[in-house]
TORVO-986584 format. One record per residue (C-alpha): x, y, z; residue number from 0. Coordinates in steps of 0.001 Angstrom, whole numbers. Each point is the difference from the previous one (the first is absolute). Layout:
BEGIN
         x         y         z   num
         X         Y         Z   NUM
...
This chain:
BEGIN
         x         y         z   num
    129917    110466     91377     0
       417     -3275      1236     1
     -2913     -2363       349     2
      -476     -2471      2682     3
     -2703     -3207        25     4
     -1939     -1401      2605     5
        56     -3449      -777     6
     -2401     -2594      2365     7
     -3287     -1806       858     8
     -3064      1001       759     9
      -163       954      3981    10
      3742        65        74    11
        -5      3905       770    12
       642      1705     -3540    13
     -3098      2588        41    14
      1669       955      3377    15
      3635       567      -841    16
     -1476      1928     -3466    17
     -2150      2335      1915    18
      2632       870      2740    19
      2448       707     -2489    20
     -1603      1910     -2515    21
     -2871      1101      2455    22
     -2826      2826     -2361    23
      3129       220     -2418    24
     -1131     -3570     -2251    25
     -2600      -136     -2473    26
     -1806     -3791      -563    27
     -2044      -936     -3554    28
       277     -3194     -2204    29
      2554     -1382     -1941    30
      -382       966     -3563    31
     -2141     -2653     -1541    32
      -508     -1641      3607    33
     -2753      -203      2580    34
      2553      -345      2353    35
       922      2974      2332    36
      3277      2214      -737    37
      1094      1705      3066    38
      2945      2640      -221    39
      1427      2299      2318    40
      3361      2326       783    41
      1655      1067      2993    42
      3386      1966       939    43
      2759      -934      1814    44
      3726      1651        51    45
     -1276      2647     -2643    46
      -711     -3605     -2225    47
     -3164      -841     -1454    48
     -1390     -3269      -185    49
     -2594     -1879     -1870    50
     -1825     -2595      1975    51
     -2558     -2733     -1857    52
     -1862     -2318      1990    53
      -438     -2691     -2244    54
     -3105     -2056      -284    55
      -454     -2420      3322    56
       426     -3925     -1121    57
      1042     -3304      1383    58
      2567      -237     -2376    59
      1561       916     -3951    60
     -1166     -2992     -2228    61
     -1929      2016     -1650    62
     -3623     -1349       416    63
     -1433      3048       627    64
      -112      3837     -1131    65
      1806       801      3264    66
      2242     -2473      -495    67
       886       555     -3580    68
       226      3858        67    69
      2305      -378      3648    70
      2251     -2438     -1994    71
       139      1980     -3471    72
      1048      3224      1759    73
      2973     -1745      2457    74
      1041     -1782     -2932    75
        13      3319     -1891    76
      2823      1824      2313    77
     -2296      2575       722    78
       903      -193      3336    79
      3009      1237      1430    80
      -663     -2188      3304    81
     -2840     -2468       935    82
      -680       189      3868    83
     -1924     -3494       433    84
     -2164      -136      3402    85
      -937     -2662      1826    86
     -2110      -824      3032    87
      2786      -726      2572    88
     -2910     -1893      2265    89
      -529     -2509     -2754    90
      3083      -253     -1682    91
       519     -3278     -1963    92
     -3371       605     -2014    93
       539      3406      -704    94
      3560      -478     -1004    95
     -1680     -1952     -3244    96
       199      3353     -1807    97
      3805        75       944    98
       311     -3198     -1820    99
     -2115       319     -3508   100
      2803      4220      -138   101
      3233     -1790       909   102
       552      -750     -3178   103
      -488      3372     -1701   104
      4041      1690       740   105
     -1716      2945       870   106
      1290      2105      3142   107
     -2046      -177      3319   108
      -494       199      3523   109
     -2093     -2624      2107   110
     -2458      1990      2476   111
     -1320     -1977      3336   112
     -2857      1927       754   113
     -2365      -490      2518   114
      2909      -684      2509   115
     -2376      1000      2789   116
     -2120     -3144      -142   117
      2476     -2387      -785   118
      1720      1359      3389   119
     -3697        13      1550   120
      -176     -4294     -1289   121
      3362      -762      1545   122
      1381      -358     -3239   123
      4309       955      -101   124
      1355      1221     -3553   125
      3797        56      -508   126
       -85      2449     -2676   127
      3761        83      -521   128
       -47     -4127      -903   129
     -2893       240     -2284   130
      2122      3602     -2130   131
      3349     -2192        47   132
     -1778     -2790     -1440   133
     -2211      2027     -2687   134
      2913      2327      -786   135
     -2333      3016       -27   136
      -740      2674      3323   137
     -3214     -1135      2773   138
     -1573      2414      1694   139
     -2366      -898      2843   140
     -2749      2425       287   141
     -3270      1092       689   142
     -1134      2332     -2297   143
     -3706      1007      2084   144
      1875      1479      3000   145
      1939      2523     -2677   146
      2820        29      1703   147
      2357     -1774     -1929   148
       218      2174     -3024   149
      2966      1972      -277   150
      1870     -3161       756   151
     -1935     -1594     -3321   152
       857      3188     -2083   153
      3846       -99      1117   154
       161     -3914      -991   155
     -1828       925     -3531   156
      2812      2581      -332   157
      2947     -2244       690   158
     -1568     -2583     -1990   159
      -125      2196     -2973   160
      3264       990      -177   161
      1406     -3450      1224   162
     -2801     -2844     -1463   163
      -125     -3610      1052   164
     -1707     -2917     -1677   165
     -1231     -3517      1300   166
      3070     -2471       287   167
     -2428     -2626      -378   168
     -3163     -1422     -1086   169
     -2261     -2806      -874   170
      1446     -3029     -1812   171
     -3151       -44     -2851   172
      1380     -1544     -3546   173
     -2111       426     -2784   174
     -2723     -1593      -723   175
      -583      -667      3768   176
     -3688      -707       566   177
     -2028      2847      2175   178
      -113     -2366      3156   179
      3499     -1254      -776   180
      1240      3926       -48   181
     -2164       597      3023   182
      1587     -2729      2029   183
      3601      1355      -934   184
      -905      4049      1038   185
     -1286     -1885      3649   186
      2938     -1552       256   187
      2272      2403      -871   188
     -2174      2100      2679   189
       690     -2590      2652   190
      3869      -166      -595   191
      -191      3452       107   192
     -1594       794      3494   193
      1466     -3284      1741   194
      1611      1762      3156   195
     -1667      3043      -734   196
     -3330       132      2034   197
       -25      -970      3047   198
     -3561      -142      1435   199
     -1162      -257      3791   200
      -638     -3331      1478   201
     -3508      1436       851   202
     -2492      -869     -2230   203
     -2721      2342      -880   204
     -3863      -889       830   205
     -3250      1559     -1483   206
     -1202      2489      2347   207
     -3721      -116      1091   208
     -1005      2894     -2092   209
      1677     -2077     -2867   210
     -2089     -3020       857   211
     -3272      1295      -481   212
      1247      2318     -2674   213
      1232     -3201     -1932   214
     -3384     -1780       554   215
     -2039      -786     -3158   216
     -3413      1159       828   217
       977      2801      2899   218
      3000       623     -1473   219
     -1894      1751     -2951   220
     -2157      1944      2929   221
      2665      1649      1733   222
      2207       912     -3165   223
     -3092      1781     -1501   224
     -1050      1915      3028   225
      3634      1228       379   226
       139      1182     -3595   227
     -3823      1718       812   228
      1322      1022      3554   229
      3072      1744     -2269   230
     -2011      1755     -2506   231
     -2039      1532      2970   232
      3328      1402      1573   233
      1176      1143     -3382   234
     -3155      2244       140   235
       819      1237      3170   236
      3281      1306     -1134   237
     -1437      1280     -3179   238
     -2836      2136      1865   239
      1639      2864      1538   240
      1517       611     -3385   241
     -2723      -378     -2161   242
     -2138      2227      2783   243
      2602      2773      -240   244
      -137      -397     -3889   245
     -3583      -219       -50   246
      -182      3842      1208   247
      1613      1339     -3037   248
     -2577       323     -2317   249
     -1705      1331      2582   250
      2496      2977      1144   251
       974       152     -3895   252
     -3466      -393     -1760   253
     -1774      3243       858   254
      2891      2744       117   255
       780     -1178     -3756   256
     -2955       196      -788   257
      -957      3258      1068   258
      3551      1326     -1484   259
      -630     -1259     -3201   260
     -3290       991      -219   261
       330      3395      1067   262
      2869       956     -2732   263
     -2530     -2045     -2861   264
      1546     -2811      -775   265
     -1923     -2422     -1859   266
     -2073     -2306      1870   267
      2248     -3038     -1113   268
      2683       914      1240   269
     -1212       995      3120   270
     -1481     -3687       303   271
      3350     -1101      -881   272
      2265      1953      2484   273
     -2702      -408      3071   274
     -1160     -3101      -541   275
      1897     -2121     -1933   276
      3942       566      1112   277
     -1143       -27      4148   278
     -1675     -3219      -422   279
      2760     -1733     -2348   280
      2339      1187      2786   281
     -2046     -1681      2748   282
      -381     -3362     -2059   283
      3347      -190      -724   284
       905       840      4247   285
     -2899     -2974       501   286
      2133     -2264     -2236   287
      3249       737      1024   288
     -1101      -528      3743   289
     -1665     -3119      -527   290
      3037     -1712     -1817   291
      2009      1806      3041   292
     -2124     -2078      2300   293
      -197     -3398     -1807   294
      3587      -270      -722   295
        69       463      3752   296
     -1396     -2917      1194   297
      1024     -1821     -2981   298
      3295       749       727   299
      -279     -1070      3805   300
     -1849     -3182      -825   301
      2698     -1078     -2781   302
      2864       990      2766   303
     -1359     -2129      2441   304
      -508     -3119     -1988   305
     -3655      -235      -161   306
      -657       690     -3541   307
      2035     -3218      -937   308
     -2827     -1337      1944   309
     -2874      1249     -1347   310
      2198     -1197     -3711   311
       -46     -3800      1484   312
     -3544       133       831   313
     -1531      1297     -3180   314
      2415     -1204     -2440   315
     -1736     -2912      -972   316
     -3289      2028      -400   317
      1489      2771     -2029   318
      2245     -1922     -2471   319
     -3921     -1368     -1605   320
       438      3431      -760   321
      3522       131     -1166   322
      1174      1916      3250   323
      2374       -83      2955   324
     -1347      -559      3512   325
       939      3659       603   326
     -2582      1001     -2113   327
     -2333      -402      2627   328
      1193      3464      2027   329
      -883      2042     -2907   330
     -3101     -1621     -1154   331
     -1676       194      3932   332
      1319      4052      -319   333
     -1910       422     -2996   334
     -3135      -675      2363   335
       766      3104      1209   336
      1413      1922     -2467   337
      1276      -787     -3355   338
      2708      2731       325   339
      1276     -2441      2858   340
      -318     -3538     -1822   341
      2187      1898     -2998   342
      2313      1139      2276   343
       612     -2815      1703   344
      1041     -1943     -2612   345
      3587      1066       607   346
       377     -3113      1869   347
      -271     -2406     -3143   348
      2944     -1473     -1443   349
      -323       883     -3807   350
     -1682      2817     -1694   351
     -1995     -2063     -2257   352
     -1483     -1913      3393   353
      -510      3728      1280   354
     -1932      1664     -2863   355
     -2196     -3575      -652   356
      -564       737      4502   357
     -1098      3563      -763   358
     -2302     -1310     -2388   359
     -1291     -2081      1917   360
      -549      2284      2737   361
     -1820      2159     -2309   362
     -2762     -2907       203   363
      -578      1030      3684   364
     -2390      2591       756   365
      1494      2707      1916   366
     -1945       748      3710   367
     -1815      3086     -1891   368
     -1962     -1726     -1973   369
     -1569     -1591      3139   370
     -1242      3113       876   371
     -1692       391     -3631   372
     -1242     -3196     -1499   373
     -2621     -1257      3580   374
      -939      3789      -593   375
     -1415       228     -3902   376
      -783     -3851       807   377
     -2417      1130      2522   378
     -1491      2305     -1885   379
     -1347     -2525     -2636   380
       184     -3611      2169   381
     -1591      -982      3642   382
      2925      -447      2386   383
       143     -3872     -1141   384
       506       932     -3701   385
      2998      2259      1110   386
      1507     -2831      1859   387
      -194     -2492     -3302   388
      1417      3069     -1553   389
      3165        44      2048   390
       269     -3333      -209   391
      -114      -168     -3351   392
      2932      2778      -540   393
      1978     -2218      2992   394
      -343     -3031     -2469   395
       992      1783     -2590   396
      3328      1311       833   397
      1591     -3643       230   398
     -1211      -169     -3149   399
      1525      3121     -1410   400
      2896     -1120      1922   401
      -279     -3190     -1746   402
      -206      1412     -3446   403
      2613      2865        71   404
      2720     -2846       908   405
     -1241     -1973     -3033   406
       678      2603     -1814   407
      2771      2021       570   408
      1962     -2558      2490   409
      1463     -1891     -3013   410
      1363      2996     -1682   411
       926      1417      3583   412
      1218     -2934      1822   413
       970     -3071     -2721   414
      -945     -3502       742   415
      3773      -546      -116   416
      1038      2207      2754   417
     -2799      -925      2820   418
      1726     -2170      2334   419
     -1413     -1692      3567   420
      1063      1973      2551   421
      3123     -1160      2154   422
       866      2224      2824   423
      1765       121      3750   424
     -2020      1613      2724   425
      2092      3018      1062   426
      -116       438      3946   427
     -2315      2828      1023   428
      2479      2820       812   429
        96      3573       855   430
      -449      2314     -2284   431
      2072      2475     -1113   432
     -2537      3143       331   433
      2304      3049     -1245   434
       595     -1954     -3363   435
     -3768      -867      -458   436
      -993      3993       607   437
      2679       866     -2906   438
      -844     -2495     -2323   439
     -3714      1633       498   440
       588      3077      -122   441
      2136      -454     -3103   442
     -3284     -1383     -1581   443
     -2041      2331       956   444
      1789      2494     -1582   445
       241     -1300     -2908   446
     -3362     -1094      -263   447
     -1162      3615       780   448
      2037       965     -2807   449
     -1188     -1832     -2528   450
     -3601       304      1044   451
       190      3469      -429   452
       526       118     -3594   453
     -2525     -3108      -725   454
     -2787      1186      1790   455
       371      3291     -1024   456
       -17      -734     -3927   457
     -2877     -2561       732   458
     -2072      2371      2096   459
        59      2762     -2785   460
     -1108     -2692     -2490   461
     -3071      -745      2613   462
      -193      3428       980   463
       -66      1304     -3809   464
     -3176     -2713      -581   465
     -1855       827      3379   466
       408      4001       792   467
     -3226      1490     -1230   468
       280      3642       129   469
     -3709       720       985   470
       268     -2809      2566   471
     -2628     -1744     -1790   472
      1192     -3635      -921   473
     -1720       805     -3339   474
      2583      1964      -754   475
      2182     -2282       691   476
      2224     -1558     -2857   477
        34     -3564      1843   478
     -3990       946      -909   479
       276       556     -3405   480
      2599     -3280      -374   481
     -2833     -2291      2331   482
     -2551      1252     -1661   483
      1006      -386     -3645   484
      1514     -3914       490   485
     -3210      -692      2268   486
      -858     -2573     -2653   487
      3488     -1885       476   488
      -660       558      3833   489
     -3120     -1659       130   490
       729     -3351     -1198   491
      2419      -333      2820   492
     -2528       650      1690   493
       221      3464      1125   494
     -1742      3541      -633   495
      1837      3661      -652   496
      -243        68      3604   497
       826     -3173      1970   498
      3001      -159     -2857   499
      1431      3723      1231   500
       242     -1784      3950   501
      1819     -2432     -1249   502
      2398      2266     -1961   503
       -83      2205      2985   504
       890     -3498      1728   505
      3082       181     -1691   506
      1378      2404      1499   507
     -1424      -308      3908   508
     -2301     -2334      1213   509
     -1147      2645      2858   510
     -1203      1864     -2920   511
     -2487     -2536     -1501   512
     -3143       920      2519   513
       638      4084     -1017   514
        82      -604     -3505   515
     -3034     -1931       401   516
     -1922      2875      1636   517
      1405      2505     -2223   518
      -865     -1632     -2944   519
     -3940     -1402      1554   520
      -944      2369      2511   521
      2022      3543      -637   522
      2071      2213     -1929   523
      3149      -497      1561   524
      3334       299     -1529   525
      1480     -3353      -464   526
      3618      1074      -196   527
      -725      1578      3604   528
     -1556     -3620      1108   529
      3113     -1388      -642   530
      2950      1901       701   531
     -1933       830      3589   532
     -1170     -3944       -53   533
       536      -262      3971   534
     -1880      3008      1123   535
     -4058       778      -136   536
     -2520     -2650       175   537
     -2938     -1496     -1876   538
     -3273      -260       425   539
      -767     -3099      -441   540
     -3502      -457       396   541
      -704      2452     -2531   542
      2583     -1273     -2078   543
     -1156     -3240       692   544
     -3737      1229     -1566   545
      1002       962     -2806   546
      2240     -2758     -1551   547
     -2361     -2497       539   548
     -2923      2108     -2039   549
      2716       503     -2994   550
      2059     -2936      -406   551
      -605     -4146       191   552
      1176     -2262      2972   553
      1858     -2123     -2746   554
      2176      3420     -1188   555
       691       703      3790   556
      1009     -3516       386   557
      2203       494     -3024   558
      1205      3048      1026   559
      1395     -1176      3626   560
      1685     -2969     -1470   561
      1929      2365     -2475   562
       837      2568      2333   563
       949     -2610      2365   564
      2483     -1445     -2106   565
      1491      2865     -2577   566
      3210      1734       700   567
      -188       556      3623   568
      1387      3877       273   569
      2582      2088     -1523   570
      1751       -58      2767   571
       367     -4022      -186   572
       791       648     -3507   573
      2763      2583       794   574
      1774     -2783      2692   575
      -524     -2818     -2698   576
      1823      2109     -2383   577
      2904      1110      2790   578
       261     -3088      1144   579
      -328     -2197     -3383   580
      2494      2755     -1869   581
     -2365     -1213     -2852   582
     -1936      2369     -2124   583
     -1053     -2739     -2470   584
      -478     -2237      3132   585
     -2139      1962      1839   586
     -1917      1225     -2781   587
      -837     -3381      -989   588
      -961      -933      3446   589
     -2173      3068       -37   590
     -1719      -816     -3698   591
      -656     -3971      1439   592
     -1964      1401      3172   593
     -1808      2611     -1816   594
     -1212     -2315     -3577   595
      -209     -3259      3034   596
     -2698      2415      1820   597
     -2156      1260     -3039   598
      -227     -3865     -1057   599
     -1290      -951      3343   600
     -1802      2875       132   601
     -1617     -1465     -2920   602
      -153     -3489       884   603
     -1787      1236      3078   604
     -2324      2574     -1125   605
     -1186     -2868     -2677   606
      -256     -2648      2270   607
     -2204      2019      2128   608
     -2676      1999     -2165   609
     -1905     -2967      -598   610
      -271      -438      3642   611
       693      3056      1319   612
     -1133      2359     -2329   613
């Protein structure tokens, strides 16, 4: 089978070419002993099979980096049969940089100018057939979003395999040369290179007005995030039909498996299992898989159009305190909304390590459910002042989880070393290319419902096994049992059996939190039917609201908010983090930091308040 390389930098069009080539046929993890993402795929063509790697996205092969270093060991390697290298044919002599540090590797290739569309669209003129007589290997203008251009791709891979050509030339760099010394050669060489190649228009392009306020400091800032906000609140829109169709399934499913399996005796278990469980796993996973359908649409249109370069130059300067790109800023303003969102959107950054430290940090941003839970139990102990110090406490807090979580895990995740300022051309806005964006998210979407399906179904049994009590008492419960017997432990974090079951209940929805509280205060309600039916029923409140502040302190419920505030946010933010991270030991360490960082400020907390408090 021969194997073929996408070779070139970040934003140069890789992830595009990969996914219309291979399409659901590719499979993406780490590179052994890496943190840096492995992406593989097939596809056919002429009864052939072919191997396609997108390699890791870098400015260039001096090996400074993980990308870097792994891109360079596997070219120099011959594992590939052909390297396709891309480049952004709108902003040609810096991307061409890559071009220069793989000239001198003798390895076959083909030179792809993608994003044809908007160098045409700038007034920009390649001559394609100069630039492949004077690199001595095949160039291909193209535009790999509008999908059209494939077969002709595929036949020039085929021809190139049977017939390979190699650079005729490259970079005069002797030995020893210094790194600005061998910089100033590969520019050079670049310049001799594309002398008489582009010819751009006389015209010369001006910011538009959307692009001057958009590029202000102050307002600047203003409109990027309400676009981002203004996104998340379409994404929703797209999501809701789906996850209102999906929604009715435990509902049509529920009853008429229960009744079955009851009436031919099976054991009450199973019944739970088959009725309850497996209808709402199936609707989570729908919910997921429509969600990431509808943020990687409007990711996908605002990264088409140019604005998310934007909203990178904006908030670059604020982010990198935290070791991040500017484009971190999308994701982290989704995770407002929904942390299944911010995860998801970190597709846009450049390197995995900059988007699993992202997803942690978006972890530190409380989703919008648990605004509809913590002025709630606050109200219930604290006059509507009180509950206001209390959200502005957790607001504080979460640049300071932020804060700590890059301290952290950014060194380990993003070296000293490898953060760079950012240096980047303004793309044009331009139109996007809608037929490529649905595919891409559709492609995700299926393969995030995929996955989902066998990680929230093993982790729901593992809840469900601790939380189905089979008299529909909680006492029966084994999550009981467990709460009760490390009560002790519980307690000096500052929570009882029963505040500490809402926040393991927490765990795995936030909607469930106020029905675990009344199940396990006011009732005898099954907690394993609280949360796998978290978004139906209601609570009573003011009842509820009696009780818990007759059986537990104001410092615990204070305690109590702040950890289930900032634990693991759901499973189904936990099943994204692990699609999109292709981490287990990743996302299970991001998973043991949020839950051991909430029982120590739980702690802190509770402490700091009994004296006061009591």
């Amino acid at each position: 089978m021969n194997c073929i390389a996408l070779l070139g930098q970040p934003n140069s069009g890789k992830s595009t070419v990969f996914n219309q080539l291979t399409g659901s046929r590719q499979h993406v993890g780490n590179w052994p002993g890496k943190t840096v993402e492995k992406k593989n795929g097939s596809y056919s063509y002429k009864d052939k099979k072919y191997t396609v790697v997108d390699l890791p996205g870098s400015y260039g092969l001096s090996g400074n980096s993980d990308e870097e270093i792994i891109t360079e060991k596997f070219i120099k390697g011959g594992e590939a049969d052909l390297v396709c290298v891309l480049v952004d044919a709108s902003q040609l002599e810096r991307s061409m940089y890559m071009l220069a540090d793989f000239a001198a590797m003798d390895v076959p290739a083909i030179l792809i100018l993608n994003m044809m569309d908007v160098a045409t669209k700038q007034g920009k003129k390649i001559n394609d057939g100069l630039l492949a007589e004077r690199l001595g290997i095949p160039v291909l203008p193209f535009t790999a979003a509008d999908g059209k251009g494939f077969e002709g791709l595929k036949e020039l891979i085929e021809k190139e395999l049977a017939s390979p050509h190699k650079l005729i030339t490259a970079p005069d760099i002797k030995s020893g040369d210094e790194v600005t010394s061998a910089s100033k050669e590969k520019f050079e060489w670049i310049g001799r290179i594309l002398e008489g190649v582009t010819e751009a228009s006389s015209k010369e392009y001006k910011l538009s007005k959307f692009d001057n306020v958009l590029l202000k400091p102050f307002w600047g800032k203003v409109v990027t995030v309400g676009i981002v906000l203004a996104g998340f609140l379409v994404a929703m829109l797209v999501m809701s039909p789906f996850m209102s169709i999906a929604g009715e399934l435990p509902k049509l499913l529920g009853k008429p498996i229960e009744n079955l399996l009851t009436g031919i005796h099976v054991h009450p278990w199973l019944v739970s299992v088959f009725s309850l469980l497996i209808p709402n796993t199936i609707y989570f996973c729908i919910s997921m898989a429509s969600f990431v359908f509808g943020v990687n649409l409007v990711f996908g249109f605002l990264e088409e159009i140019g604005f998310l370069a934007r909203a990178a130059y904006q908030f670059d300067g604020v982010l990198s305190r935290l070791g991040l790109q500017g484009k971190a800023v999308a994701p982290i303003l989704m995770g407002m909304g929904c942390t299944i969102g911010g995860a998801s959107g970190t597709r846009v950054m450049d390197s995995w390590g900059q988007k699993m430290l992202t997803m942690m940090v978006v972890w530190a941003v409380p989703c919008a459910s648990i605004w509809s839970i913590i002025p709630v139990v606050s109200g219930m102990f604290f006059p509507v002042w009180g509950t206001v110090l209390v959200c502005l406490g957790i607001v504080l807090y979460i640049f300071l989880l932020m804060f700590i979580v890059s301290k952290i895990f950014g060194r380990k995740l993003v070296p000293e070393e490898t953060r760079t300022g950012m240096i980047m051309e303004l793309p044009p806005f331009h139109k996007p290319h809608f037929k490529y964006i649905l595919k891409e998210a559709w492609i995700k979407c299926f393969d995030m419902f995929k996955r989902a399906l066998k990680t929230v179904t093993l982790v729901s049994l593992v809840f469900w096994a601790f939380s189905f009590s089979p008299s529909g008492n909680v006492e029966s419960s084994l999550l009981y049992k467990v709460g009760t017997f490390i009560e002790p432990v519980t307690k000096f974090f500052g929570m009882g059996w029963r505040t500490f079951m809402a926040f393991i209940t927490a765990a795995f929805a936030k909607e469930a939190v106020l029905g675990t509280l009344n199940a396990v205060f006011a009732g005898q309600s099954n907690v394993a039917d609280i949360a796998f039916n978290a978004s139906t029923g209601g609570v009573d409140t003011m009842a509820l609201s009696q009780i818990m502040s007759q059986t537990i302190s104001r410092s615990e419920a204070l305690a109590f908010m702040f950890a289930c505030t900032f634990s693991v946010p759901c499973l189904m933010a936990l099943s994204t983090t692990l699609k999109e991270s292709h981490s287990f030991k990743w996302t299970l360490r991001t998973a043991g930091f949020y839950i051991g960082a909430a029982l120590i400020l739980s702690c802190i907390v509770y402490h700091i308040a009994l004296p006061f408090l009591g």
